[in-house]
PAGU-909188 format. One record per residue: residue number from 1; residue in three letters; x, y, z of N, C-alpha, C in turn. Coordinates in nm, 3 decimals, m for minus. Layout:
REM residues N
+------+------+---------+---------+---------+---------+---------+---------+---------+---------+---------+
: resi : resn :    n_xx :    n_yy :    n_zz :   ca_xx :   ca_yy :   ca_zz :    c_xx :    c_yy :    c_zz :
+------+------+---------+---------+---------+---------+---------+---------+---------+---------+---------+
:  NUM :  ALA :       X :       Y :       Z :       X :       Y :       Z :       X :       Y :       Z :
...
+------+------+---------+---------+---------+---------+---------+---------+---------+---------+---------+
REM end
This chain:
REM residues 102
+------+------+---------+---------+---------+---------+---------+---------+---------+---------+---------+
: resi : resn :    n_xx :    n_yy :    n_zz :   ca_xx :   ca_yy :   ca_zz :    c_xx :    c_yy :    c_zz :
+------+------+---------+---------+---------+---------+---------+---------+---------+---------+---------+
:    1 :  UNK :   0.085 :  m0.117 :   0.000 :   0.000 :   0.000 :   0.000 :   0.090 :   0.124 :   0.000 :
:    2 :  UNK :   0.050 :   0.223 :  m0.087 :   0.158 :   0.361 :  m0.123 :   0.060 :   0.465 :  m0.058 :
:    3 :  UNK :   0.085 :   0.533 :   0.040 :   0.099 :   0.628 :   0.079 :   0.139 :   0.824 :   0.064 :
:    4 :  UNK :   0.063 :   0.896 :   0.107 :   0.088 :   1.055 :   0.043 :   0.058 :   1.125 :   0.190 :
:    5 :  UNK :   0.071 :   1.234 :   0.169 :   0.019 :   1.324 :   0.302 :  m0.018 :   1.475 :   0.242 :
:    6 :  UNK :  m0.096 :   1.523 :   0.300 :  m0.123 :   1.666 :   0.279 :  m0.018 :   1.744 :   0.315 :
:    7 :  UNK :   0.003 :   1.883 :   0.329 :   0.064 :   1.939 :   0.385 :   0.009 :   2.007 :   0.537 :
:    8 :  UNK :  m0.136 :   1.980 :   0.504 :  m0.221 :   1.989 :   0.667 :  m0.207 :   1.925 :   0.734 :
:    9 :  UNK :  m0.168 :   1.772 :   0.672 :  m0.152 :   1.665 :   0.802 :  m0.040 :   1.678 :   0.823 :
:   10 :  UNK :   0.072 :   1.700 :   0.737 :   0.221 :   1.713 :   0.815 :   0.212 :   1.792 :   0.871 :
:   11 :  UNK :   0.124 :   1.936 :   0.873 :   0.141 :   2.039 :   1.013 :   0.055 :   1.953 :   1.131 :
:   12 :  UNK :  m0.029 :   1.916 :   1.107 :  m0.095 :   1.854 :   1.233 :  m0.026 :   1.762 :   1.284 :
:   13 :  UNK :   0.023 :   1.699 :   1.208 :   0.148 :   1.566 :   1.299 :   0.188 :   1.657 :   1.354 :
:   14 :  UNK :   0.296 :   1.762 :   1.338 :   0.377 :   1.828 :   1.424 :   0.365 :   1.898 :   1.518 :
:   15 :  UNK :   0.197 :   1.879 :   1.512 :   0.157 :   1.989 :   1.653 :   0.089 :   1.871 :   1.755 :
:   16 :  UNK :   0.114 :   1.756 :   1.720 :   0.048 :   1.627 :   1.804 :   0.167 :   1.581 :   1.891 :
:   17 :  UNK :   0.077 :   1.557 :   2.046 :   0.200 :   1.486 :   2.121 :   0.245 :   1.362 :   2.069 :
:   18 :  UNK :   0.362 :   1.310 :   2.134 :   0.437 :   1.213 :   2.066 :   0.357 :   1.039 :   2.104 :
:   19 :  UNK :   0.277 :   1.069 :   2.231 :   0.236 :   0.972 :   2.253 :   0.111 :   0.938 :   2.105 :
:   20 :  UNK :   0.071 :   1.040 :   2.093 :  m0.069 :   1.033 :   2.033 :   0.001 :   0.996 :   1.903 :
:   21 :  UNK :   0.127 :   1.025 :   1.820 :   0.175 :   0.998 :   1.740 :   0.138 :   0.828 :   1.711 :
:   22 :  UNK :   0.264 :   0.763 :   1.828 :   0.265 :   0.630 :   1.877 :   0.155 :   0.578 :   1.846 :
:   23 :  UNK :   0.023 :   0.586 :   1.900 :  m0.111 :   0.532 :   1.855 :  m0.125 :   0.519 :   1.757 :
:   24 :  UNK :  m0.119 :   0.660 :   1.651 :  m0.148 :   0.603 :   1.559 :  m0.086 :   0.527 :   1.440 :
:   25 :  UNK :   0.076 :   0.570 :   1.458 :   0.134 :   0.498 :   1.382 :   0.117 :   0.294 :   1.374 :
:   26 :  UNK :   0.054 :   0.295 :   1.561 :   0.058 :   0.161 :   1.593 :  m0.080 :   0.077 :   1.525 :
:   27 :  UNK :  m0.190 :   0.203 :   1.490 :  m0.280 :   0.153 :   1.409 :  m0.222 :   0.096 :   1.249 :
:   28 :  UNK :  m0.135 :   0.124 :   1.241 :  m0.086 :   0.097 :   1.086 :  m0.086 :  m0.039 :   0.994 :
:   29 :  UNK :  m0.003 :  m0.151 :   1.088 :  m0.019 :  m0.265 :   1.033 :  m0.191 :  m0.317 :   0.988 :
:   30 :  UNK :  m0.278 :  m0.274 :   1.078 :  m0.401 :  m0.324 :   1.038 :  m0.483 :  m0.239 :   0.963 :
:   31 :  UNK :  m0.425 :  m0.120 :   0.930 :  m0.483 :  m0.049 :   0.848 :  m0.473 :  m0.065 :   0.733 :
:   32 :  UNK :  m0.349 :  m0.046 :   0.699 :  m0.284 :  m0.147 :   0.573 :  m0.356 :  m0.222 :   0.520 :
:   33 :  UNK :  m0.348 :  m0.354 :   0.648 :  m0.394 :  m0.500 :   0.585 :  m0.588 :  m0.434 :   0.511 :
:   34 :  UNK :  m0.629 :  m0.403 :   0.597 :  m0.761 :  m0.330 :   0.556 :  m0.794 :  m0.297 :   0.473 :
:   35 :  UNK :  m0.687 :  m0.167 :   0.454 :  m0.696 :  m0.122 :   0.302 :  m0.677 :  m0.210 :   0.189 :
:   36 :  UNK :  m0.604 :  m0.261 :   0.222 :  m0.626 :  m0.350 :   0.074 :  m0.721 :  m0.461 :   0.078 :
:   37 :  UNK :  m0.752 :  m0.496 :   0.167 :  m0.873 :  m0.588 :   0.155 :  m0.969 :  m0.561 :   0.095 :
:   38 :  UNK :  m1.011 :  m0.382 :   0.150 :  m1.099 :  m0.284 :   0.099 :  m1.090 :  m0.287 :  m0.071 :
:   39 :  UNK :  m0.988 :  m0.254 :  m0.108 :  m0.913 :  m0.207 :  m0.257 :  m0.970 :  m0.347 :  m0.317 :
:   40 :  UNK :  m0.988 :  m0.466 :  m0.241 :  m0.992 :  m0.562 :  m0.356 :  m1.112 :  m0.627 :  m0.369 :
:   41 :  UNK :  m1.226 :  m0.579 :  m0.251 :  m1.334 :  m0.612 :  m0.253 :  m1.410 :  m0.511 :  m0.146 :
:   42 :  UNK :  m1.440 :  m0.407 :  m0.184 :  m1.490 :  m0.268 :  m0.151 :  m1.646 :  m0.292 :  m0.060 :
:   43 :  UNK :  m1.670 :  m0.429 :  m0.067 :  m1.788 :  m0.485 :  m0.028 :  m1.747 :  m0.555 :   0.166 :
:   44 :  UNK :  m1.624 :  m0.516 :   0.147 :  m1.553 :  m0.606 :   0.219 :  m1.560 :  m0.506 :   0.398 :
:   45 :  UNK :  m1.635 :  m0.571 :   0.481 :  m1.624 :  m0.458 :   0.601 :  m1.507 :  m0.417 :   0.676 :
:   46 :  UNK :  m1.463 :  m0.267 :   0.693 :  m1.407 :  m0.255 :   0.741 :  m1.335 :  m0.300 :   0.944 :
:   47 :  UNK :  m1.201 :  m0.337 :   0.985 :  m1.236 :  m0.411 :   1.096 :  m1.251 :  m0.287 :   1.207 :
:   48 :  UNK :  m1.388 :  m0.334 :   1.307 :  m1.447 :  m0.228 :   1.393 :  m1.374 :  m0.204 :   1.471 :
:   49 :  UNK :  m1.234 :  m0.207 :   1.524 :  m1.143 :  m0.162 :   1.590 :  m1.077 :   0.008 :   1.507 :
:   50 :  UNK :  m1.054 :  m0.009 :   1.370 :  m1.023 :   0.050 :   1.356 :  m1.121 :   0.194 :   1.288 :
:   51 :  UNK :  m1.284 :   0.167 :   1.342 :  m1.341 :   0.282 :   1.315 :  m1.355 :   0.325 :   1.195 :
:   52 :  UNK :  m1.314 :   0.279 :   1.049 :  m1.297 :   0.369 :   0.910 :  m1.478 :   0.387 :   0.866 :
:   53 :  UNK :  m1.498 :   0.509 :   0.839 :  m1.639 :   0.507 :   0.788 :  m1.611 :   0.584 :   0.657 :
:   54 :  UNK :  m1.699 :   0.637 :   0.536 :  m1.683 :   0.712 :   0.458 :  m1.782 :   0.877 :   0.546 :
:   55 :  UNK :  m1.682 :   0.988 :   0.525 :  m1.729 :   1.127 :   0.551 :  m1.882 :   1.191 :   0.522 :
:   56 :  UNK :  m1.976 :   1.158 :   0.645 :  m2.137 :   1.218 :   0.532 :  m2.020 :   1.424 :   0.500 :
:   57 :  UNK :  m2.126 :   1.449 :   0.393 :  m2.129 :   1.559 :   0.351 :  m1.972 :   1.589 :   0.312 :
:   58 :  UNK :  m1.887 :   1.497 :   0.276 :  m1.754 :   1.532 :   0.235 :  m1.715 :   1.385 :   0.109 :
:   59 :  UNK :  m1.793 :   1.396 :  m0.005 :  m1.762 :   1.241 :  m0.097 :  m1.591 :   1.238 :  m0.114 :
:   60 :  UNK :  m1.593 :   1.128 :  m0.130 :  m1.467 :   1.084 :  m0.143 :  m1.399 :   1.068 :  m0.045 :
:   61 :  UNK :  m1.421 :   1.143 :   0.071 :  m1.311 :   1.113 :   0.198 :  m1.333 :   1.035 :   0.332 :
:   62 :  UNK :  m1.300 :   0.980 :   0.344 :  m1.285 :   0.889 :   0.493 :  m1.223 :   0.917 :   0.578 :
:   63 :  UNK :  m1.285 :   0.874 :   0.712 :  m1.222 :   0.895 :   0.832 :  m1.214 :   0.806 :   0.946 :
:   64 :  UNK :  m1.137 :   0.765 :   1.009 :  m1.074 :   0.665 :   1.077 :  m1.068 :   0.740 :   1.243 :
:   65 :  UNK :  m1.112 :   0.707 :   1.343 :  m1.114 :   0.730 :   1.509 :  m0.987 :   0.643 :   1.537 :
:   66 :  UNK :  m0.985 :   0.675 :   1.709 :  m0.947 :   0.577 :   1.788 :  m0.921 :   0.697 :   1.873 :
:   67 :  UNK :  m0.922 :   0.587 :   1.989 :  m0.892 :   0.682 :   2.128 :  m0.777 :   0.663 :   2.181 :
:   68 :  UNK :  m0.756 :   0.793 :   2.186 :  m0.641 :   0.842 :   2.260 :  m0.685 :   0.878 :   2.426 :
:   69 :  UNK :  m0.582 :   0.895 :   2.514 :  m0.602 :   0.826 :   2.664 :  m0.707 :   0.979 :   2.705 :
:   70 :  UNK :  m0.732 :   1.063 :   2.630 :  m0.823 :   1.146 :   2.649 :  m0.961 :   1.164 :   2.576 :
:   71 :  UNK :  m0.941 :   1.282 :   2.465 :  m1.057 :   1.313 :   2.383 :  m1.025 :   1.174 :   2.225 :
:   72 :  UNK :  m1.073 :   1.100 :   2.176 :  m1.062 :   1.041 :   2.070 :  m0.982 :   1.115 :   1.971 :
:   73 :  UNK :  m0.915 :   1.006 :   1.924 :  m0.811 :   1.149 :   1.808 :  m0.897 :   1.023 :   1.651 :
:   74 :  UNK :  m0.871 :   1.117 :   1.556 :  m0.927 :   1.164 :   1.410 :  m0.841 :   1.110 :   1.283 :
:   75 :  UNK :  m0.815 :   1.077 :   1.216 :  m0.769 :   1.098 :   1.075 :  m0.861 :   1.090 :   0.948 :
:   76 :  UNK :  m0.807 :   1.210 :   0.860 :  m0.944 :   1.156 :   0.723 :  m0.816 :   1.153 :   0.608 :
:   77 :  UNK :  m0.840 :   1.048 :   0.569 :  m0.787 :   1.033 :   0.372 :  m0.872 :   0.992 :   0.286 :
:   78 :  UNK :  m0.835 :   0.959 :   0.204 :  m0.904 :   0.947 :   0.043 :  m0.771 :   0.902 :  m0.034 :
:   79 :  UNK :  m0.893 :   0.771 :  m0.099 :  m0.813 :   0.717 :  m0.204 :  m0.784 :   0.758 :  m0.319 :
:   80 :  UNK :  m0.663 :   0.748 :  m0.389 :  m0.615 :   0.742 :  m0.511 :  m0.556 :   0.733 :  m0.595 :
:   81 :  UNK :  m0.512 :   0.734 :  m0.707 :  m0.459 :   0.652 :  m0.778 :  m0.251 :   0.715 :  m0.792 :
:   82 :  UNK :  m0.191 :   0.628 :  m0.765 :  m0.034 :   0.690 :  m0.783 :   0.010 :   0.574 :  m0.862 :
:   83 :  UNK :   0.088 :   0.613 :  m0.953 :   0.148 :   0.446 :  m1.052 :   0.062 :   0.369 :  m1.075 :
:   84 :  UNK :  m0.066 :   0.385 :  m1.136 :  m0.133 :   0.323 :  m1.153 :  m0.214 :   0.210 :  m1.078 :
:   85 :  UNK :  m0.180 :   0.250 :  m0.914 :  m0.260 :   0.179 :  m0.791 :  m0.305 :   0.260 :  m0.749 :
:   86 :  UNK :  m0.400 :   0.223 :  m0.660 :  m0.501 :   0.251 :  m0.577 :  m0.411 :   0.299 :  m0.441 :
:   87 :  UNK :  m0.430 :   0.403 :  m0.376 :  m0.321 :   0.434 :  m0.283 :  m0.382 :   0.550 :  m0.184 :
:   88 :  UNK :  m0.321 :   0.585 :  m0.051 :  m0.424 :   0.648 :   0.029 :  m0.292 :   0.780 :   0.079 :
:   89 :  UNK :  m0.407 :   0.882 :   0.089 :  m0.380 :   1.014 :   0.090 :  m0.398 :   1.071 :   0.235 :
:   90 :  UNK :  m0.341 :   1.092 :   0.311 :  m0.356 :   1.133 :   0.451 :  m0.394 :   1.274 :   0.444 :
:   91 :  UNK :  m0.513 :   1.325 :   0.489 :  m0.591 :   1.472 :   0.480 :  m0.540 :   1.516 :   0.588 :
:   92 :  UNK :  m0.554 :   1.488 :   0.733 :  m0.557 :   1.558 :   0.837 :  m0.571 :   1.489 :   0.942 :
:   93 :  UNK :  m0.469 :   1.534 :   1.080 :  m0.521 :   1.420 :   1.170 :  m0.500 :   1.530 :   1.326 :
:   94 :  UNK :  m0.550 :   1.420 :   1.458 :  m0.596 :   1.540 :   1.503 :  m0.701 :   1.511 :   1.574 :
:   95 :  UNK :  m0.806 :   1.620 :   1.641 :  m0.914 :   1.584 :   1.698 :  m0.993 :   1.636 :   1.601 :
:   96 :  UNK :  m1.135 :   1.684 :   1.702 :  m1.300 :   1.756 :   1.600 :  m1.248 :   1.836 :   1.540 :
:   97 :  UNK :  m1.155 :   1.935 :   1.534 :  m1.130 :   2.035 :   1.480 :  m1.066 :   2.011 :   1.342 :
:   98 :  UNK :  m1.043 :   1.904 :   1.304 :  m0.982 :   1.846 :   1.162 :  m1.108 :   1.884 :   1.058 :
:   99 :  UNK :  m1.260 :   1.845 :   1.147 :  m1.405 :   1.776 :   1.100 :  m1.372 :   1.972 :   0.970 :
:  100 :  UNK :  m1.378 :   2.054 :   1.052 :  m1.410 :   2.187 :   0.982 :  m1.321 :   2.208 :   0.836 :
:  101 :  UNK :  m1.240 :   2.120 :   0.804 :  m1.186 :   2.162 :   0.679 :  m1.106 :   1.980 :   0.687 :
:  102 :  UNK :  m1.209 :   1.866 :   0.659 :  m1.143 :   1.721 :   0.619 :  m1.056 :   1.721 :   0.532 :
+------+------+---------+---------+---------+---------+---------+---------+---------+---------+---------+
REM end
């Protein structure tokens, strides 16, 4: 799975504590596996640990929870295409305040 980032989410990484980092990087292996499960059968449910829904009132973009040891922290991407795969775009990550501009 190929990977991108906004330049919103690289500012928001950098304004995130390091723990909250940790989380989510630790969501990764199963996100992965997910995503492409997703990519190869779109019918295919996402696993409920990791929260992924599609965005009402924002097409195309998704967003992924999990809790952090306080308020729940956020990420939204959207798929698309790089080298001719299917590949995911990191929008923004973060808490509610991501929700105002996904």
């Amino acid at each position: 799975m190929k990977f991108d980032k906004t330049d919103e989410f690289a500012a928001d990484w950098k304004s995130m504590p390091i723990d909250h980092r940790r989380i989510f990087r630790s969501l990764m292996p199963a996100f992965n596996t997910a995503c492409q499960a997703y990519i190869d059968n779109p019918g295919q449910p996402w696993p409920a640990n990791l929260r992924v829904k599609p965005m009402a009132h924002s097409a195309g973009i998704w967003e992924m929870t999990w809790p952090f040891s306080g308020p729940d922290g956020r990420a939204t991407f959207e798929f698309f295409q790089l080298d001719g795969h299917t590949a995911v775009r990191w929008r923004r990550i973060g808490r509610h305040e991501i929700y105002q501009r996904p």
